[in-house]
C-alpha positions in Angstrom: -28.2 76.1 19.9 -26.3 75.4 16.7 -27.5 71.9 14.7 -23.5 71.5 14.4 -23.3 71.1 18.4 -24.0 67.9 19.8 -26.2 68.5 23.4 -23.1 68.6 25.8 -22.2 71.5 24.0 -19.1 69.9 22.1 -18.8 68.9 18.4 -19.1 66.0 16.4 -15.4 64.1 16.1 -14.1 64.6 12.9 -13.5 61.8 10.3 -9.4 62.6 10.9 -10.4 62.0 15.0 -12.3 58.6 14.5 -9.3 57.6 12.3 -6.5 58.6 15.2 -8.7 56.7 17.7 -9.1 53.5 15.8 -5.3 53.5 15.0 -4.7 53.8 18.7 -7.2 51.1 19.7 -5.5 48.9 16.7 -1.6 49.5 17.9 -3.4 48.9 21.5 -4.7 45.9 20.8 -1.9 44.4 18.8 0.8 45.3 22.0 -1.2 42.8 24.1 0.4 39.6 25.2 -0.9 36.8 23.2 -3.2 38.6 20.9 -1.1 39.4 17.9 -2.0 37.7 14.6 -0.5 34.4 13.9 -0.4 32.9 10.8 -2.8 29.5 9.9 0.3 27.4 9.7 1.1 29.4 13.3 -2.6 28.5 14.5 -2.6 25.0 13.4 1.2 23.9 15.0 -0.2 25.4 18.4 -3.2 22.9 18.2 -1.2 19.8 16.8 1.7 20.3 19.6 -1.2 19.3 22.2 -3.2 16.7 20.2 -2.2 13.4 22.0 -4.0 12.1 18.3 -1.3 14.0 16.1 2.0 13.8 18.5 1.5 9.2 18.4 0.9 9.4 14.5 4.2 11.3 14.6 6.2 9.4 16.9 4.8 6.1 14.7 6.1 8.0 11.5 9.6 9.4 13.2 10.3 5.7 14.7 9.3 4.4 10.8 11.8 6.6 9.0 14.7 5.9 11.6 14.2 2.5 11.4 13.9 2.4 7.4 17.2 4.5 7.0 19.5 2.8 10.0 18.1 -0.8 9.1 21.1 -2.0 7.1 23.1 -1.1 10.8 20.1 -2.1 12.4 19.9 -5.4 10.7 21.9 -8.0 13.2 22.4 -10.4 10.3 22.1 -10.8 6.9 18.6 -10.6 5.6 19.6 -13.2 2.8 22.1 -15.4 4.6 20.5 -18.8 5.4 21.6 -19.0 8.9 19.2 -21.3 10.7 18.7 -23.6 7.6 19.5 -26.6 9.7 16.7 -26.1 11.5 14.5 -25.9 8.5 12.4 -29.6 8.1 9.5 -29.4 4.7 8.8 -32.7 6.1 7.5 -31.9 9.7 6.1 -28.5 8.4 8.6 -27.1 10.7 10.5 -23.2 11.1 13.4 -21.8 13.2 11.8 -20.9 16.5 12.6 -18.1 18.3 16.0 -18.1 19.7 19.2 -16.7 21.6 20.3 -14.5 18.4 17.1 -14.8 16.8 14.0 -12.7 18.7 11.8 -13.2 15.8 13.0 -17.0 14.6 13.5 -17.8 11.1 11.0 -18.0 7.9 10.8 -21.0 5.7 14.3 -20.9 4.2 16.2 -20.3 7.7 16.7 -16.2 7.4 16.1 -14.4 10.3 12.8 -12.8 10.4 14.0 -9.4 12.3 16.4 -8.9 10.3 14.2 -8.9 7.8 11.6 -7.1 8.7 14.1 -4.4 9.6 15.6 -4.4 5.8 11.8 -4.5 4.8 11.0 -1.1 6.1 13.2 0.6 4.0 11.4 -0.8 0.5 7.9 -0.2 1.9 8.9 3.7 3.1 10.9 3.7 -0.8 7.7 2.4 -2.2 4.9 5.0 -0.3 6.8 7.9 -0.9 8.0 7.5 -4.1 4.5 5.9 -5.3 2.9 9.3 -3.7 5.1 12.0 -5.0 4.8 10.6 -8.7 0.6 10.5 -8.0 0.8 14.5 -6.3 3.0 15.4 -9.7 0.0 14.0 -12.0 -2.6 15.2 -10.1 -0.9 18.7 -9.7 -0.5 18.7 -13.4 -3.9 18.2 -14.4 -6.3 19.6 -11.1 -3.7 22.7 -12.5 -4.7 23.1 -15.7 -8.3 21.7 -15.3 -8.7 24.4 -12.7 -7.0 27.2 -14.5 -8.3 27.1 -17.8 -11.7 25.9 -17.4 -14.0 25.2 -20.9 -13.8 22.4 -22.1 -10.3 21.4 -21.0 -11.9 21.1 -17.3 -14.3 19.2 -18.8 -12.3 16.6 -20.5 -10.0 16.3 -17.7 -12.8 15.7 -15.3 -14.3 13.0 -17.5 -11.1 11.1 -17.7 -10.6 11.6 -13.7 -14.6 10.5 -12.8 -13.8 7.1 -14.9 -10.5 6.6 -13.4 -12.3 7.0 -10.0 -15.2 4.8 -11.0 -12.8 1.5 -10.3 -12.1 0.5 -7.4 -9.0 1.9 -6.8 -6.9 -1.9 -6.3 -8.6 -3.3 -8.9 -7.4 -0.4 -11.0 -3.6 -0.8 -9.7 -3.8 -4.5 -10.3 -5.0 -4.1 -13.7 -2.2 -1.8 -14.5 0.5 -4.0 -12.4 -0.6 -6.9 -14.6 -0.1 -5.1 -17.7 3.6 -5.6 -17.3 5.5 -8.7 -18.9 7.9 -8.8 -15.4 6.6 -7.8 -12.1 9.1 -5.7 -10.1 9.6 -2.9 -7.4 8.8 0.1 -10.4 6.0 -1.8 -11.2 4.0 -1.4 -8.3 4.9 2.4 -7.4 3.9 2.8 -10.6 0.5 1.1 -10.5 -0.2 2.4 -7.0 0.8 6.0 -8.5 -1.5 6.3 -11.0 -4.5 5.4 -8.7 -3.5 8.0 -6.5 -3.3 10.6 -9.6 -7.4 10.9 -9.7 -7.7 11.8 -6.2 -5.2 14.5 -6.3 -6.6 16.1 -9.4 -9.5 16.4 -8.2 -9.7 17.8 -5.1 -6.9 20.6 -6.7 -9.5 21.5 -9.3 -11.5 22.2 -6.7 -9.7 24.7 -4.7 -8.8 26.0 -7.4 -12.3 27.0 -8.4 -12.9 28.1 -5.0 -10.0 30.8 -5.8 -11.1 31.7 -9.0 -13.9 34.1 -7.5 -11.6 34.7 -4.2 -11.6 38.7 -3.4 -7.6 38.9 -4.3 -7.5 37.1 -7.4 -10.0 39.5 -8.4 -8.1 42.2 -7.7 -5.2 40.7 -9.4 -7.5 40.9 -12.6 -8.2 44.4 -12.5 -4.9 45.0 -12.1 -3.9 43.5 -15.4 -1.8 40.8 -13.6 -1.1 38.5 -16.2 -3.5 34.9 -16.1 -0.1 32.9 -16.0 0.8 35.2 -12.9 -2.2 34.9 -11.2 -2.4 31.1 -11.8 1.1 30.3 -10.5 1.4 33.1 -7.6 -2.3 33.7 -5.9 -4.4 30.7 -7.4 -2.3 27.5 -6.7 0.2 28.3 -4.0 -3.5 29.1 -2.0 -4.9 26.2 -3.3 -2.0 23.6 -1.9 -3.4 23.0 1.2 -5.7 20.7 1.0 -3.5 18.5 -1.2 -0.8 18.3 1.2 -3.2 17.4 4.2 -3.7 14.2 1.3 -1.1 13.4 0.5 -0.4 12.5 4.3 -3.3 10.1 4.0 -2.2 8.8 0.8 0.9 8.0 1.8 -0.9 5.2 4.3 -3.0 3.7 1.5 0.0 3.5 -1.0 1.5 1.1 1.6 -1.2 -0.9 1.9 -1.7 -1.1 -2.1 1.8 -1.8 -2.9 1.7 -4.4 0.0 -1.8 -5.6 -1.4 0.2 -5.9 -4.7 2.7 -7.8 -3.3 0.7 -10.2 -1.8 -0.7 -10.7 -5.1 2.4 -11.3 -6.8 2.6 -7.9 -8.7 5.6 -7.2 -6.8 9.4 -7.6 -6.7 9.7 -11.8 -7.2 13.8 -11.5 -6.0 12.7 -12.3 -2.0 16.3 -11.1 -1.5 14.9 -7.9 -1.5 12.5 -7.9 1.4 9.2 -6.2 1.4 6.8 -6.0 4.2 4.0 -6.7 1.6 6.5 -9.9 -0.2 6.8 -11.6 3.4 3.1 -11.5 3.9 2.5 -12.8 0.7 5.6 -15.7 1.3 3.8 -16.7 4.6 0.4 -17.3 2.9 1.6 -21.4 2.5 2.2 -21.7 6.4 -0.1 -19.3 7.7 -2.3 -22.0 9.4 1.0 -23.6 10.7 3.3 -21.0 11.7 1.0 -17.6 11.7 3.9 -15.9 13.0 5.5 -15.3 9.7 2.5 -13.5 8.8 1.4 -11.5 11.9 4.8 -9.4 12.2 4.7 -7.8 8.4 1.0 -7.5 8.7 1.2 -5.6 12.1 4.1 -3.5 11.0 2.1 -2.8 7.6 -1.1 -2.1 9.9 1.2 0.5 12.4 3.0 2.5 9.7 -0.5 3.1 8.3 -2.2 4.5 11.5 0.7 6.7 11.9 0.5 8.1 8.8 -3.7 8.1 9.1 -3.7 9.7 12.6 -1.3 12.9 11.3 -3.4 13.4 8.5 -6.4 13.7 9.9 -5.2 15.4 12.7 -3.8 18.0 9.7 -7.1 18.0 8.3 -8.9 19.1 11.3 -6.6 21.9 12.3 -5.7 23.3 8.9 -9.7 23.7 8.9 -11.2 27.3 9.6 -14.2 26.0 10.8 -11.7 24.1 14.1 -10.1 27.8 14.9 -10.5 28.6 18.3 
């Protein structure tokens, strides 16, 4: 018998065979119910949607934002109006008590605490987000072009990011708050900005790197795709999400930097303005007398940031390859 004949007498499949049979297993397969290919993004939302974890961070964060943007029609009074300063005595050491009206009593000067608080919310969300965006756009700018170009620009760039990330990071934002003549609200996004531009850098850079030898960019090369091309369309658009998983978790440090800030005095000094992190640092004089005045910004300042801790890491772990079920 022929060597061309396999023993059962028939021949080999031909390479245009195997090729029809593995299509039809592949269109097969991909008809099933459920075992199409979803994207990461796809992968990830069908894991957060049933982490108890990510879904509390979430409502924390939704209930936040509502708050922050209805409190001036949440507000039942007038967050500067002194409207229980009768009630005020320096003498006795004594405060508004909660009232009929009043849920939360007054603060030192007779203005009603919830109303407060509720006003407050607003500048803290202002001051996270706005503090975090500006620290994402300089640490996109230079993890960007450390990871791009490489050389000695990486270099330098990474030398001025490892001493910027040698201080502590609120010693570093109160060095730079104090820098200022007059403390105010820019002030301390900006100081709590800048800290946060280190951290952003460098974790970019270094997914960045991890693209630079990455199968497609590669290809892209050989191809003769241009390096601003490859940079701008397969490097950093790949490279993103890490940093937005971060940015989740920075969001809960900025507020309790730019509340740290306040505390210290680094922040807005016009009290008509209430901040979370101003009315903790207004009730340091009477905290032994009326802790009160301090608990409810504290505990507002400590919620926001779990909320805002518990989605990020809940992003972090199902963004992660090594999670995928």
């Amino acid at each position: 018998m022929s060597g061309s004949v396999s023993r059962s007498g028939s021949r080999p499949p031909t390479l245009g065979g195997r090729k029809e049979r593995l299509d039809a297993l592949a269109a097969t397969a991909a008809d099933g119910p459920g075992d199409a290919g979803v994207s990461l993004a796809a992968s990830a939302w069908r894991r957060l949607r049933r982490n108890p974890v990510f879904l509390l961070g979430a409502a924390i964060i939704v209930l936040f934002v509502v708050v922050a943007l209805l409190s001036p029609w949440l507000a039942a009074h007038d967050p500067t109006a002194r409207l229980l300063e009768g009630q005020v005595s320096r003498a006795r050491n004594e405060i508004p008590a909660a009232q009929e009206g009043f849920p939360l009593g007054g603060d030192q000067v007779g203005r009603d605490l919830l109303s407060r608080l509720l006003v407050g919310s607003q500048q803290t969300l202002m001051v996270g987000v706005f503090a975090t965006v500006i620290g994402l756009a300089g640490g996109l700018l230079l993890g960007t072009v450390a990871g791009a170009l490489g050389g000695w620009v990486d270099s330098l760039v990474m030398r001025v990011v490892d001493v910027m990330l040698s201080i502590p990071s609120l010693l570093l934002a109160f060095s730079i708050g104090a820098l200022f003549p007059s403390p105010s609200q820019f002030t301390v996004i900006l100081a709590v900005a800048t800290v946060q531009i280190p951290i952003f850098a460098r974790l970019l850079r270094g997914s960045m790197l991890a693209q630079r030898g990455s199968d497609h960019v590669l290809a892209a090369r050989a191809l003769g795709v241009r390096p601003r091309a490859i940079v701008f369309r397969h490097m950093l658009p790949n490279s993103l999400g890490p940093v937005i998983v971060q940015a989740t978790l920075v969001l809960a440090v900025a507020i309790i930097d730019a509340a740290a800030l306040s505390f210290l005095g680094l922040g807005n000094p016009d009290d008509s303005i209430p901040e979370w992190g101003q009315m903790l640092g207004g009730a340091q004089n009477v905290i032994d007398s009326h802790p009160n005045l301090a608990f409810w910004p504290a505990g507002c300042i400590i919620i926001v940031a779990l909320g805002f801790t518990l989605v990020g890491e809940s992003l972090r772990d199902a963004l992660d390859p090594k999670n995928r079920r």
